[in-house]
N, C-alpha and C positions, 0 to 999 in steps of 0.2 A: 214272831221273831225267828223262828226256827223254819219257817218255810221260806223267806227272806232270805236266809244263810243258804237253806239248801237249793235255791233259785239261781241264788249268786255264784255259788260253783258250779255248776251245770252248765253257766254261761263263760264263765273263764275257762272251764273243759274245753267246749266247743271254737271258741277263740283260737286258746293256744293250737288246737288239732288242725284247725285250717292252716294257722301260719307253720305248722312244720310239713305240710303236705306242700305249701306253695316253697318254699325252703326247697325241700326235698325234687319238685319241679324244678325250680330253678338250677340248682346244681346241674341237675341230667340236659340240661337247656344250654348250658355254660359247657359242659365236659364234649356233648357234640360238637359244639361250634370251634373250639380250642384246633383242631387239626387244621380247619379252614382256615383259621386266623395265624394261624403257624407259619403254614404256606406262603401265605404273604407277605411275612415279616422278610427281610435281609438277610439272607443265607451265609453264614462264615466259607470262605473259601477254603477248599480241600487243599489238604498238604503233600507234598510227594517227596522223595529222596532226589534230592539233587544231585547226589554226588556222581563226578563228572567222571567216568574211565575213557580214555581215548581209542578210536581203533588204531586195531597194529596198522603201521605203516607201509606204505607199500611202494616208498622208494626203495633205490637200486643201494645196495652200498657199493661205496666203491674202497673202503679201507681194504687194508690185505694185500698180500704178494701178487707177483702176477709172473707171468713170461710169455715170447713170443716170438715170431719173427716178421719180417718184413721186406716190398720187395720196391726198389723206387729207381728214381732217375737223376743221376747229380753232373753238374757243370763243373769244372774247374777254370781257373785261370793258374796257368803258371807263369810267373817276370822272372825272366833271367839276365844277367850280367854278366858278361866277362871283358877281361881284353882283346883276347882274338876274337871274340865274335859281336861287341857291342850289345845294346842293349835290344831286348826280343821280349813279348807275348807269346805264350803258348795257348791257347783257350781250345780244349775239348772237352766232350760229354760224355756218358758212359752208364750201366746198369751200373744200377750199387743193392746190394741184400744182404741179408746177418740176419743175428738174433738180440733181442734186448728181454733185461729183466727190473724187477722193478719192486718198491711198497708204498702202494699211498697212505695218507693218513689225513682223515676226517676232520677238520679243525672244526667245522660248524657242519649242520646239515647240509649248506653251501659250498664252501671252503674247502677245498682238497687240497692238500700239500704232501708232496713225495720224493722221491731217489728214483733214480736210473743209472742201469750202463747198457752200453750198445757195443756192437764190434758189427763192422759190415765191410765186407768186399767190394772193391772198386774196378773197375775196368778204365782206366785213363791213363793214355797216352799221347805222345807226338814226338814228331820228327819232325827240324827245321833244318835246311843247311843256310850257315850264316859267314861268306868268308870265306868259303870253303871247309867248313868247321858241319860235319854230321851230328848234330846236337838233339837228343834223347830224353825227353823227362819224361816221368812217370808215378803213378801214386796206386799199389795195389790194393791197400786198403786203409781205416780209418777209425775209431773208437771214440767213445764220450764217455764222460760221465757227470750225470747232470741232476738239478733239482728241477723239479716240477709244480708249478703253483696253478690251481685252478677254479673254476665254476661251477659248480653240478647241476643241470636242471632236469632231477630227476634222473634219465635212463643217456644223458648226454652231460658232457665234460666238455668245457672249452679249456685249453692251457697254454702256457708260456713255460720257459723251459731254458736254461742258459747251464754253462758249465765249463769242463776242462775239455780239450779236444787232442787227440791222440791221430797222428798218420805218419805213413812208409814215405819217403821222399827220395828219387833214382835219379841221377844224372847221367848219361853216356856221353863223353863226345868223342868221338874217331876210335871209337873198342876202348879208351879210358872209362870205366865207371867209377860212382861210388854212391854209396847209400845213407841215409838215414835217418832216426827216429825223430819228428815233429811233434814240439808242443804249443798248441795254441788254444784261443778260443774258440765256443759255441753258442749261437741262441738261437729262439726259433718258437714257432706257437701251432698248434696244432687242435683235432677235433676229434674226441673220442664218443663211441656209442656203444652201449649194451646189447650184444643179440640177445644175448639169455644171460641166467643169473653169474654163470661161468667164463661166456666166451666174450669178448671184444672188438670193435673194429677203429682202426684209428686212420686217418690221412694228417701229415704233417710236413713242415718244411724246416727246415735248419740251416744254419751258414756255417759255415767254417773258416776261421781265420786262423793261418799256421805262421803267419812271420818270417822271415827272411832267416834261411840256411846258405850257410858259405860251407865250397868245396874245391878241393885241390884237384885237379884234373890234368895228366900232361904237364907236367909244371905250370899249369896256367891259375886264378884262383875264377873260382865259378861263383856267383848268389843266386837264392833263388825265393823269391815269394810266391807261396801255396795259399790260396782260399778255393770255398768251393761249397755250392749252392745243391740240398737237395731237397727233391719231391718225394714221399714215399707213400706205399698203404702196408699198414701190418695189422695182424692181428693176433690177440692176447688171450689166455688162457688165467683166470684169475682163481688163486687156492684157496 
């Protein structure tokens, strides 16, 4: 009986000792392969910071003061009427130059909206004789003051432009003169570009409508209606 017992455990020794050796195999069997079988599985996608900063920009601004001058070429028509001399056109041309000053303001990155004034010198004259009547008009110079609405693309400005118009009005006839100040309208659209962050170049055109001035001349009465078309280039100094 006793060597039975002691047979029986010698044999369950040897049993158990194989299966924690194959145990013991299998793990280290299992723990190589795990990298490989890793690998192969479906990789979580990597995270990154989204968050979004824009680069600085590298439009022009165009808000801010500015000043300049300008140097162009304007038409007139002058209509005049009287008694002694009937009704007459006077149409001549002439340099016009000044200075304008101004402040846009940026409504949108696109959108520019501004003030202007101008003062420019005129060179326009004539002489008709009509009837015997030596008849003189004349317009030395001329002023605005106007709003500005426009388009920015970038380093260029397209605009329109309307307002109040300011000019000198002369009549001569036979050494009788008389003079005076005109208020009419203005409007006009023009094209401005950026040389640098500072400087500007603009070409533009305008009209001028001044209305009908009556004058007393020699006891006679004189009208006169002033308009008057110009071309110009100026350029701007922006602060």
């Amino acid at each position: 009986m006793a060597i039975r017992t002691s047979f029986k455990c010698r044999l369950e020794y040897k049993v158990m000792k194989r299966l924690a050796c194959a145990a013991i195999a299998a793990t280290v069997s299992v723990a190589g392969l795990a990298p490989s079988y890793a690998a192969d599985l479906p990789q979580a996608a990597p995270t990154y910071d989204t968050t979004y900063e824009p680069a600085p920009s590298g439009r022009f601004d165009w808000s801010g003061a500015y000043a300049g001058g300008s140097l162009g070429w304007v038409w007139s028509g002058f209509d005049t009427t009287s008694s002694p001399t009937g009704s007459f056109d006077h149409d001549t041309n002439g340099f016009s130059g000044g200075v304008h000053g101004g402040y846009n303001f940026a409504i949108t990155p696109n959108i520019v909206a501004g003030v202007e004034l101008d003062f420019q010198m005129t060179d326009l004259y004539e002489n008709t004789v009509r009837n015997g009547v030596n008849v003189k008009t004349s317009s030395a110079w001329n002023s605005s003051a106007r709003a500005r609405l426009g388009y920015a693309m970038d380093r260029f400005l397209v605009y329109g432009t309307a307002g109040l118009a300011i000019a000198d009005l002369s009549i001569n006839a036979n050494g009788a003169s008389e003079d005076t100040t005109a208020l009419g309208w203005t409007a006009g659209a023009g094209v401005e570009g950026a040389i640098s962050n500072n400087l500007t170049a603009r070409v533009e055109y305008l009209y001028q409508d001044f209305g009908r001035e009556s004058f007393t001349l020699g006891g006679s009465k004189y009208r006169a209606d002033l308009d008057t078309s110009t071309v110009r280039f100026g350029l701007s100094y922006k602060f």
